[in-house]
C-alpha positions as CSV (number, residue, x, y, z in Angstrom):
1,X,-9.1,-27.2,7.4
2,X,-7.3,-23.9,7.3
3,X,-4.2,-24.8,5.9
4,X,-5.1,-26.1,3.2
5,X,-7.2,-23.1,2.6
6,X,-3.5,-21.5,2.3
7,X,-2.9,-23.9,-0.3
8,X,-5.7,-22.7,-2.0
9,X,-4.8,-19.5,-2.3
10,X,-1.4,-19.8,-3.7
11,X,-1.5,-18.1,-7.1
12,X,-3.5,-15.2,-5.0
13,X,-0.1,-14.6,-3.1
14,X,2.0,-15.1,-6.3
15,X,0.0,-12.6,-8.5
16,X,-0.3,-10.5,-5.3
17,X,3.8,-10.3,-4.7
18,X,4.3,-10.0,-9.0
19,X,1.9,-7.0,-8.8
20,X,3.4,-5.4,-5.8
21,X,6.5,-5.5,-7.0
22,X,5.8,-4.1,-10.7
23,X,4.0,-1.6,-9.2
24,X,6.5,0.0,-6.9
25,X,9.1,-0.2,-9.7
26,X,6.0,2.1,-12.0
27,X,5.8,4.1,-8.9
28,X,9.3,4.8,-9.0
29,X,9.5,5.5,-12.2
30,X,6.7,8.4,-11.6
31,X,8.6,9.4,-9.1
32,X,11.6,10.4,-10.7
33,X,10.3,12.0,-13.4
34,X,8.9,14.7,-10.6
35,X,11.4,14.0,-8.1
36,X,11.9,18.0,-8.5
37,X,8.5,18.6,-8.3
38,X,8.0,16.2,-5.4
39,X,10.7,17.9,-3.1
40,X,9.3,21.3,-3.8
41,X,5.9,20.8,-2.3
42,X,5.0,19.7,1.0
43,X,3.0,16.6,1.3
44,X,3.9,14.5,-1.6
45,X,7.0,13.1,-0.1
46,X,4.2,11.6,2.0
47,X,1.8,10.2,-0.3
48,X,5.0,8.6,-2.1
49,X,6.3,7.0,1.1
50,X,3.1,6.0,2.4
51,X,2.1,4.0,-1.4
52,X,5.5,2.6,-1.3
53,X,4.8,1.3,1.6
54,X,1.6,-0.4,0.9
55,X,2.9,-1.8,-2.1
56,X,6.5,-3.4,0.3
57,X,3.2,-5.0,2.3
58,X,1.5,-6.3,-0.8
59,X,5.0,-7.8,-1.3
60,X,5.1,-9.1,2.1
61,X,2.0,-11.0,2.2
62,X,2.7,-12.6,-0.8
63,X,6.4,-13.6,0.4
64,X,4.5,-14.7,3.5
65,X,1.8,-16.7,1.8
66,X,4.2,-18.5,-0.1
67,X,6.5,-20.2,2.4
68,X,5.5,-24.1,2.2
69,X,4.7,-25.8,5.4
70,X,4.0,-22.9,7.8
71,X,1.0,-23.2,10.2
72,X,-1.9,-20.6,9.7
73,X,-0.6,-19.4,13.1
74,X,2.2,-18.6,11.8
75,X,1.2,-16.8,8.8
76,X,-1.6,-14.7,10.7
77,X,1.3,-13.4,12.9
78,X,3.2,-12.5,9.9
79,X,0.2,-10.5,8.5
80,X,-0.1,-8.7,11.9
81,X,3.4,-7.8,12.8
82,X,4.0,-6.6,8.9
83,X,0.8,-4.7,8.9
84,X,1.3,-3.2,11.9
85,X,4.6,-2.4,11.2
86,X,3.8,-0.5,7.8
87,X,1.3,1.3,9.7
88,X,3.2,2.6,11.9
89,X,6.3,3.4,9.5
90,X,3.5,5.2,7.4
91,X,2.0,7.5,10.1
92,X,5.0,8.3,11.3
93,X,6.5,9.4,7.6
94,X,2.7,11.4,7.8
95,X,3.7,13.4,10.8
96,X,7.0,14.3,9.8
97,X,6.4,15.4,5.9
98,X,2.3,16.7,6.4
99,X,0.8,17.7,3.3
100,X,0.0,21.0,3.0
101,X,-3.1,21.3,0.8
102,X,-2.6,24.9,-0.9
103,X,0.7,23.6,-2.5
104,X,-0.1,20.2,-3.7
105,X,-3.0,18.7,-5.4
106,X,-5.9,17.4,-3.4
107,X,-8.1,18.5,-0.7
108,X,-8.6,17.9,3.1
109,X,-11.5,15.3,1.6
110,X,-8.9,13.6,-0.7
111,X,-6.5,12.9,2.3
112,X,-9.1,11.7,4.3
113,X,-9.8,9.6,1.6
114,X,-6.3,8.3,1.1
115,X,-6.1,8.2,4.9
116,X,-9.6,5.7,4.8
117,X,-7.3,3.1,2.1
118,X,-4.5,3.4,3.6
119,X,-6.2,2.5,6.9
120,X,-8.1,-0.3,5.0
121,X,-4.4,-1.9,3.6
122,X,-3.1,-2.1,6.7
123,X,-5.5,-2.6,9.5
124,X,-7.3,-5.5,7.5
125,X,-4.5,-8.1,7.0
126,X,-4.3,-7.4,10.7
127,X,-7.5,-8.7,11.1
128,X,-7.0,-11.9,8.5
129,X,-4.2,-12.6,10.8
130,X,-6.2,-12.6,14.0
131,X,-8.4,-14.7,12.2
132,X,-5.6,-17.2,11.5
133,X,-4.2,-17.0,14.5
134,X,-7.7,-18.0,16.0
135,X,-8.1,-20.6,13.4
136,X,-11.7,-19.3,12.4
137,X,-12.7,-19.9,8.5
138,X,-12.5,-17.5,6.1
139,X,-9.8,-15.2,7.6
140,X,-7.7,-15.0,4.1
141,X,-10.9,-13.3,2.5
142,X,-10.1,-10.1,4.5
143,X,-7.3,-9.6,2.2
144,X,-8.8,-8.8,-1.1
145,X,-10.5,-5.7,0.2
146,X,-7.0,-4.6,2.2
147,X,-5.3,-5.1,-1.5
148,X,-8.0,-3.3,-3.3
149,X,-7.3,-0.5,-0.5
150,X,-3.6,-0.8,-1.6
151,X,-3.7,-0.7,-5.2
152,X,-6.2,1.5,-5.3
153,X,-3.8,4.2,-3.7
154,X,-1.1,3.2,-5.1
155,X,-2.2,3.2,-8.6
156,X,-3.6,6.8,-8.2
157,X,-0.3,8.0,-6.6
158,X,1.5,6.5,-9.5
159,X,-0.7,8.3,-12.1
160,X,0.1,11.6,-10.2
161,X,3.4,11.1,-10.0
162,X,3.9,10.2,-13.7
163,X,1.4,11.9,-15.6
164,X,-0.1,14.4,-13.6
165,X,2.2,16.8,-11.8
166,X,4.4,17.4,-15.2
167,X,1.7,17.7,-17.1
168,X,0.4,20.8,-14.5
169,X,4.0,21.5,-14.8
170,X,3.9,22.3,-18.4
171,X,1.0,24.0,-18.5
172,X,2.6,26.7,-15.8
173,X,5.5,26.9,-18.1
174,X,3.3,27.5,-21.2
175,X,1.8,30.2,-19.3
């Protein structure tokens, strides 16, 4: 029986909504210590919003995955709506603030990259929700690779953000 499959998976959600959460918090620590840097170049104020982002849907699907007594119906069209959402919100930011790759770090192959996870963290917890929605077994299991997706990018946005872009900074400066 699906839902209590959900049930099942309740420290999943609860570790997924802690992490989330921590991790936007590092992320906006990394942020502010380039926040100069950030608003210089084109293209970072992207990767910032779009890691943000996947980290409010990490959040999300925890929330969601937590509430007691909801139907998988219910939940799947949480994952889908949220997802969706995110995705949107995130292509959008894209098209506004592109990166341009001769001022920031990174190539056309790392944004395609980056584009690939942040595709896989949203467009998967679509499909977990379909699955719910259509009551088929197994849907949650489509979530670990979307989170992977999400952390993934997130982590490596965070480690730019905090370590990487002062430390190029410096060595300019030295220079």
């Amino acid at each position: 029986m699906i839902s209590a499959d959900i049930f099942a998976w309740h420290d999943f959600f609860a570790i997924l909504a802690e992490v989330g959460s921590t991790l936007a918090g590092l992320l906006f620590v990394g942020l502010t210590i380039s926040l100069g840097h950030v608003l210089q170049a084109r293209g970072y104020l992207s990767r910032v919003f779009g890691a943000f982002f996947l980290l409010f849907e990490s959040v999300l699907i925890g929330m969601f995955g937590l509430l007691p007594n909801q139907s998988p119906f219910a939940l799947g069209l949480e994952f889908i709506v949220a997802s969706v959402a995110i995705l949107l919100g995130t292509q959008a930011f894209a098209r506004a603030f592109p990166e341009d790759h001769t001022t920031v770090m990174g190539s056309v192959r790392m944004h395609r990259f980056r584009m690939a996870l942040m595709l896989g963290g949203t467009l998967l917890p679509v499909v977990s929700g379909s699955f719910l929605c259509l009551n088929i077994p197994g849907a949650l299991y489509w979530l670990m690779p979307a989170e992977i997706c999400c952390l993934y990018l997130s982590f490596s946005q965070a480690w730019i953000f905090a370590v990487e872009i002062p430390r190029r900074a410096n060595i300019r400066s030295d220079l």
